[in-house]
C-alpha positions as CSV (number, residue, x, y, z in Angstrom):
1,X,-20.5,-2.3,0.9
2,X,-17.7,-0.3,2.9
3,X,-14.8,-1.6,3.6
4,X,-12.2,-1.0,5.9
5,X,-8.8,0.2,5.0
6,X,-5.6,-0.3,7.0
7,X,-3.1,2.3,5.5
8,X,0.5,1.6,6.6
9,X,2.4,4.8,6.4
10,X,5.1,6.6,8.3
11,X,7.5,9.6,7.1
12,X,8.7,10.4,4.0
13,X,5.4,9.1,2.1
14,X,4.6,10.3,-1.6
15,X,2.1,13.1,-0.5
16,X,0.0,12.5,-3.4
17,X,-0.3,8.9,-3.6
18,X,-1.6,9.0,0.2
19,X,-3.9,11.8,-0.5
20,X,-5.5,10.8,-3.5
21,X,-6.3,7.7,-3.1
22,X,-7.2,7.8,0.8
23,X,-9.8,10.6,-1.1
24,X,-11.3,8.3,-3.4
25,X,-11.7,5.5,-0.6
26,X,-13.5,7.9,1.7
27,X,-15.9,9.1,-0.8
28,X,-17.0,5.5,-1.8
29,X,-17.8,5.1,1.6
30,X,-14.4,2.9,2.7
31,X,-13.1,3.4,6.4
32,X,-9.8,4.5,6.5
33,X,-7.4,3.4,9.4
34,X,-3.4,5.4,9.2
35,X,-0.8,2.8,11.4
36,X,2.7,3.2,12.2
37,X,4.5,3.0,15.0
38,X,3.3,5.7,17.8
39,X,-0.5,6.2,17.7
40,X,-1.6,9.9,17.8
41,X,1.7,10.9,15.7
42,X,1.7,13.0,12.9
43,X,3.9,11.7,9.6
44,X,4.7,13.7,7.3
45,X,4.5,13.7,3.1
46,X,8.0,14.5,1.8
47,X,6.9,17.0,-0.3
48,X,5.3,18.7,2.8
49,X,2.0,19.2,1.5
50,X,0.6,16.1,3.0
51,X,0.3,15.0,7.5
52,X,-1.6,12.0,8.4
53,X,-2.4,12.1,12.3
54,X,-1.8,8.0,13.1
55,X,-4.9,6.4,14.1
56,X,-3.5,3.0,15.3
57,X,0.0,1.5,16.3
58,X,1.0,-1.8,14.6
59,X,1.0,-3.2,18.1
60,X,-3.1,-1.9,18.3
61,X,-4.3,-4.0,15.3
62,X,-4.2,-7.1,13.6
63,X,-5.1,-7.9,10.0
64,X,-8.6,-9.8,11.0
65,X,-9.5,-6.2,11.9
66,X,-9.4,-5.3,8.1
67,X,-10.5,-6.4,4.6
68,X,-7.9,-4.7,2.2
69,X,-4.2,-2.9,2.8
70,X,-3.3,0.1,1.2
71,X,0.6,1.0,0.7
72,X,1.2,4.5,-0.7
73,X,4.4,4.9,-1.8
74,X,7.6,7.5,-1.2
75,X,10.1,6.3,0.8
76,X,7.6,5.6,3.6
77,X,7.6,1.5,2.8
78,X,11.3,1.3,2.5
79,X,11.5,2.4,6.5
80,X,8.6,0.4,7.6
81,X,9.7,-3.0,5.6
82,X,12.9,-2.9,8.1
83,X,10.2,-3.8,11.2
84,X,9.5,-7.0,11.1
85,X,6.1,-6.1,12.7
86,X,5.1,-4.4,9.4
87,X,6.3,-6.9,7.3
88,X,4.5,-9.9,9.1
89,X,1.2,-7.6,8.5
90,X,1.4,-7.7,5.0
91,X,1.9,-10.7,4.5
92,X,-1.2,-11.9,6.2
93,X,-3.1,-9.8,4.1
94,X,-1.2,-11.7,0.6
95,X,-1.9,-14.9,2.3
96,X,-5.7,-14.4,3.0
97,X,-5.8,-13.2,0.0
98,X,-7.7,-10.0,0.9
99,X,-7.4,-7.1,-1.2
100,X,-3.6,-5.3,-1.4
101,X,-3.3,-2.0,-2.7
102,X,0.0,-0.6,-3.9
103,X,1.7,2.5,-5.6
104,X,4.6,3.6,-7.1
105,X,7.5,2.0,-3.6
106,X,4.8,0.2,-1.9
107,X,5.6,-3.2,-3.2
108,X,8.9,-2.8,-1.2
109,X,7.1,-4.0,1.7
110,X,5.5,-7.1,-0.4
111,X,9.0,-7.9,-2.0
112,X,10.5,-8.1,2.0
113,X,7.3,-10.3,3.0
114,X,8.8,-12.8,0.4
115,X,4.8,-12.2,-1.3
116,X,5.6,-11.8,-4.9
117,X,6.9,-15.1,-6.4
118,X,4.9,-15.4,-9.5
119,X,2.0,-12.7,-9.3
120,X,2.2,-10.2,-11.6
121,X,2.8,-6.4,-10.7
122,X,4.4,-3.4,-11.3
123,X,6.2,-0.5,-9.4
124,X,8.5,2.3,-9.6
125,X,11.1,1.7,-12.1
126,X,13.7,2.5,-9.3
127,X,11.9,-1.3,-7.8
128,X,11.8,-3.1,-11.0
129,X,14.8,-5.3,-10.3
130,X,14.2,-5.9,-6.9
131,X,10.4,-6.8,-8.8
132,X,12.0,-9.4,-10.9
133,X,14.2,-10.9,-8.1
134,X,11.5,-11.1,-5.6
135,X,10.2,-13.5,-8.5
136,X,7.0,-11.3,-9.8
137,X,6.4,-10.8,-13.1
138,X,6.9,-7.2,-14.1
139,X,4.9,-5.4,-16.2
140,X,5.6,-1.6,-17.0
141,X,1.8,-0.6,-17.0
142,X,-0.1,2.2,-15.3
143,X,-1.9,-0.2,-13.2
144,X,-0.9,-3.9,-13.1
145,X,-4.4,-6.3,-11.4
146,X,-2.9,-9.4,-10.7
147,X,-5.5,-12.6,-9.6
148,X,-8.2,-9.9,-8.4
149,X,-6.3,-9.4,-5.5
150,X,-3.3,-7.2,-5.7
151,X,-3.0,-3.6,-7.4
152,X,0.3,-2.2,-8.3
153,X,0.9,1.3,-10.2
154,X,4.4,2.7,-11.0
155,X,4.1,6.8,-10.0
156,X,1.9,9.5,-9.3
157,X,0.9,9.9,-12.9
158,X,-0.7,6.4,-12.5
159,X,-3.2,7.3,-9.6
160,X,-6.3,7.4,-11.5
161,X,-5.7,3.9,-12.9
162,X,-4.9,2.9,-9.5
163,X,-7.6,4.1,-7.7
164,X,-10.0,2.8,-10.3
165,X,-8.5,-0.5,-10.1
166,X,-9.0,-0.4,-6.1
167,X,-12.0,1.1,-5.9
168,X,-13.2,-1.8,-8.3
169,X,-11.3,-4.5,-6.2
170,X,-13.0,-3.5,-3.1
171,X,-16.3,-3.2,-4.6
């Protein structure tokens, strides 16, 4: 059954873990919506071989509109875990336990929604002690499922683990 996908993502994203995945998920069938800030703008990958055109602004949606969140990594979550607006969004989706999807810094958004106490994960290893702080349990894995719910991978190298993982999470 599709599902569909809010994808939190500004600037500065990892072009491949937005690419890849958001690939996978559209091939499966899974509806894909890009929010940030401005609808209609267009982020950029910071490798510059990636642009998502923003379908929604944070201030458009609301997390009954969705059944999983997907947070690609880069240094995309680190700007959007400084609005509170982003933050709040993800944590509904960890409380209602829907599916939550994220690579490599994604988790950086999840550690700032105060989400992580005791569920186990992984990340960058740049994120590991902010991991272990945020009280997760850390495991350095390609892909890290913890309760059925929540995917974690580490890097770029880890994206076909990951989007196994998801694609099995959402069904």
């Amino acid at each position: 059954m599709s599902k569909k996908i809010a994808v939190v993502v500004t600037d500065h994203f990892e072009d491949s873990e937005y690419s890849e995945p958001v690939q996978a998920f559209k091939e499966k069938g899974h509806e894909i919506t890009a929010i940030e800030m401005e609808k209609g703008k267009t982020v950029k990958g910071k490798q510059g071989h990636s642009e998502v055109v923003i379908d929604q602004s944070i201030d458009e949606v609301s997390p009954e509109d969705f059944d999983a969140l997907f947070i690609p990594g880069g240094f995309s979550p680190d700007i959007l875990r400084a609005d509170e607006r982003f933050v709040q969004f993800a944590k509904a989706f960890m409380d209602a336990k829907k599916p939550v999807l994220a690579i490599c810094h994604g988790p950086q958004l999840l550690i700032t929604a105060e989400t992580l106490e005791g569920r186990d994960v992984t990340g960058y290893k740049s994120i590991h002690v902010d991991l272990k702080n945020a009280g997760a349990n850390l495991h350095d894995k390609e892909v890290v499922v913890c309760q059925n719910q929540l995917v974690t991978s580490r890097q770029p190298d880890d994206i076909p683990a990951f989007v196994q993982e998801s694609l099995r999470i959402l069904g």
